[in-house]
C-alpha positions, -999 to +999 in steps of 0.1 A: -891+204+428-853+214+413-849+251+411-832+258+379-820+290+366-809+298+331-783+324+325-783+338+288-809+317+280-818+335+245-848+322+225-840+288+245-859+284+281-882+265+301-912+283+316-907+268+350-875+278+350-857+316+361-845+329+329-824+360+328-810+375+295-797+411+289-823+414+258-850+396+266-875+382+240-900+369+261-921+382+291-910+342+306-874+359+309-859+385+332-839+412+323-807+416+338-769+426+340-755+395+335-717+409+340-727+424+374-742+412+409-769+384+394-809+393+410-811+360+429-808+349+463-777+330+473-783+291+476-809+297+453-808+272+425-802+236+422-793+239+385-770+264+373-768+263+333-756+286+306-751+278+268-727+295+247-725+329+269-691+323+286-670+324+253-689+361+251-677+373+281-649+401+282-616+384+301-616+402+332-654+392+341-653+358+339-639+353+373-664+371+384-695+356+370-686+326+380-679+334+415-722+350+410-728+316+397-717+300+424-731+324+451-766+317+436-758+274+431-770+254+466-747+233+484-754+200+464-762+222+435-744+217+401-735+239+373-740+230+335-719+254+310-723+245+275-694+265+253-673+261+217-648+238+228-615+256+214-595+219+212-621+200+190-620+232+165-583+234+161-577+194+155-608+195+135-596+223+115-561+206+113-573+175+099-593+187+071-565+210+059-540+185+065-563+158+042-557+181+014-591+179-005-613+197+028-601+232+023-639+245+017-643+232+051-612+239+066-617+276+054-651+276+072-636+265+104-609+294+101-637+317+094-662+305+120-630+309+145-618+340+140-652+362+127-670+357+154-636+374+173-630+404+150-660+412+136-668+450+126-710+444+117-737+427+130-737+391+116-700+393+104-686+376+068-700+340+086-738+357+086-729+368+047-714+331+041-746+314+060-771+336+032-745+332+003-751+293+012-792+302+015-797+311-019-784+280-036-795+251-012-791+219-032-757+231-050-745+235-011-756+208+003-725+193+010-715+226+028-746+231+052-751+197+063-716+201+073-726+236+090-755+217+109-731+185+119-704+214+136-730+240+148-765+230+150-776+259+124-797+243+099-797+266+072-828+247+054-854+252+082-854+278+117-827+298+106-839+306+076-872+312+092-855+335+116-837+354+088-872+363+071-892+373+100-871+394+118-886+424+110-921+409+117-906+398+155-894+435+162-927+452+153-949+426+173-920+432+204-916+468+212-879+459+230-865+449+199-872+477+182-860+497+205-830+482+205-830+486+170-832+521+167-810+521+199-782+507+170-792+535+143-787+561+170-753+544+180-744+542+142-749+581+137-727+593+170-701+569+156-704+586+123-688+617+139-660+601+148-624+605+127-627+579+101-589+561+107-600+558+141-637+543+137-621+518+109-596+503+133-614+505+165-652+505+162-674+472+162-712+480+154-720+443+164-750+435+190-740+432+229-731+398+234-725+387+197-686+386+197-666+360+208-645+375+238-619+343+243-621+306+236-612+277+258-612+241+262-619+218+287-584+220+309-589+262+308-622+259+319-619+238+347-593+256+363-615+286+360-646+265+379-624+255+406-609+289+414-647+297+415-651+271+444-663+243+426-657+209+421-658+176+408-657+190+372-663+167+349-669+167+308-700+154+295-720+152+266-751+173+246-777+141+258-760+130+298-754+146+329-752+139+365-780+160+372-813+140+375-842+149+347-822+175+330-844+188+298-817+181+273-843+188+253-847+211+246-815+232+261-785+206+242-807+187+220-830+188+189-861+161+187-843+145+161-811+136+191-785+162+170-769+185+198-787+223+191-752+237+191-735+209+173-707+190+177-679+216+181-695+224+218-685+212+246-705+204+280-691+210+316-707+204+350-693+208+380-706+209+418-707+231+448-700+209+482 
């Protein structure tokens, strides 16, 4: 049997797999420092993978947490990155403002690129555009089943769902409230600060919800071989060279869509 670890994993993990996440939601996942010295044995796993967690991380870890994922991957053992692929975005977001008559679109793209880079509160102007979109579903249907073709969110069903039981999910788990009032805390401390300064310089987004860089395939491969792997190769939300990989439900929905749309990109490489 493969063992098969999932860094980052979020709300999406297998139970048979080792899970780790900085906030964890579930008593199936670990809690760790995923920026320092990962709580596994070397050699340890056979499956590497990580979804959208590499774009969050600051520059000057990433060589570093990839080195850890390699110390942890078995000789013979491959890794499995899923991340925004910075190419696709730029030529999509060329195209549709090129066509001249996609600028809703094109905006969007713009928006979706740089918010998730600079933003100063928790959800940023693309959380305030995804309800603005929420409370007039068949006028903007155009709109969010082109949000669900780029990123997976489907504003009609889960997300929507997630939006209005938050609350609900923070009182049943005592960790996420803590974390909660861990953020009100924060909020007051930063209240004493001199107001020019806190403007300019102070995010009050969640760990890990910023977009620390962006890459595309060539960048990222450079980074995986200076990491000590090889064979890197692109591949897509529903194949990989790894044997019975769960594609779903890590890359895909049951309906075949990829769960983080078609602006990601997927990686794998191999340690020899």
């Amino acid at each position: 049997m493969k063992t098969c670890v999932n860094i980052a994993c979020g709300n999406s993990y297998l139970k048979n797999w080792l899970n780790l996440d900085f906030s964890p939601h579930s008593v199936d996942v670990k809690q760790a420092n995923l920026l320092k010295s990962l709580p596994i044995n070397e050699n340890y796993a056979d499956v590497v993978y990580s979804s959208h967690f590499i774009e969050h991380i600051p520059r000057e870890f990433i060589s570093g947490f990839l080195a850890e994922c390699f110390r942890i991957t078995k000789p013979g053992g491959r890794i499995r990155l899923v991340l925004p692929d910075w190419e696709e975005l730029c030529a999509t977001y060329l195209s549709l403002r090129q066509s001249g008559s996609q600028h809703d679109k094109a905006d969007f793209l713009l928006m979706e690129m740089l918010d998730q880079c600079v933003r100063k509160f928790s959800g940023g102007e693309l959380g305030a555009y995804y309800s603005q979109l929420q409370q007039s579903p068949d006028k903007n249907k155009e709109m969010i089943d082109f949000l669900y073709l780029r990123t997976g969110h489907n504003l009609n069903t889960h997300d929507a769902i997630r939006t209005s039981s938050r609350l609900n999910e923070m009182i049943k788990n005592p960790n996420k409230l803590l974390y909660k009032l861990r953020e009100f805390y924060i909020a007051f401390i930063l209240a004493l600060l001199p107001s020019a300064f806190r403007n300019q310089n102070v995010s009050l987004t969640l760990v890990g919800e910023k977009h620390a860089w962006m890459y595309d395939y060539h960048s990222i491969e450079k980074l995986l071989i200076q990491a000590g792997f090889k064979d890197v190769q692109r591949v897509t939300a529903s194949t990989s060279n790894t044997t019975d990989f769960p594609f779903f439900p890590l890359d895909i929905y049951e309906d075949g869509n990829p769960r983080k749309g078609k602006e990601s990109m997927y990686v794998e490489a191999v340690k020899i």
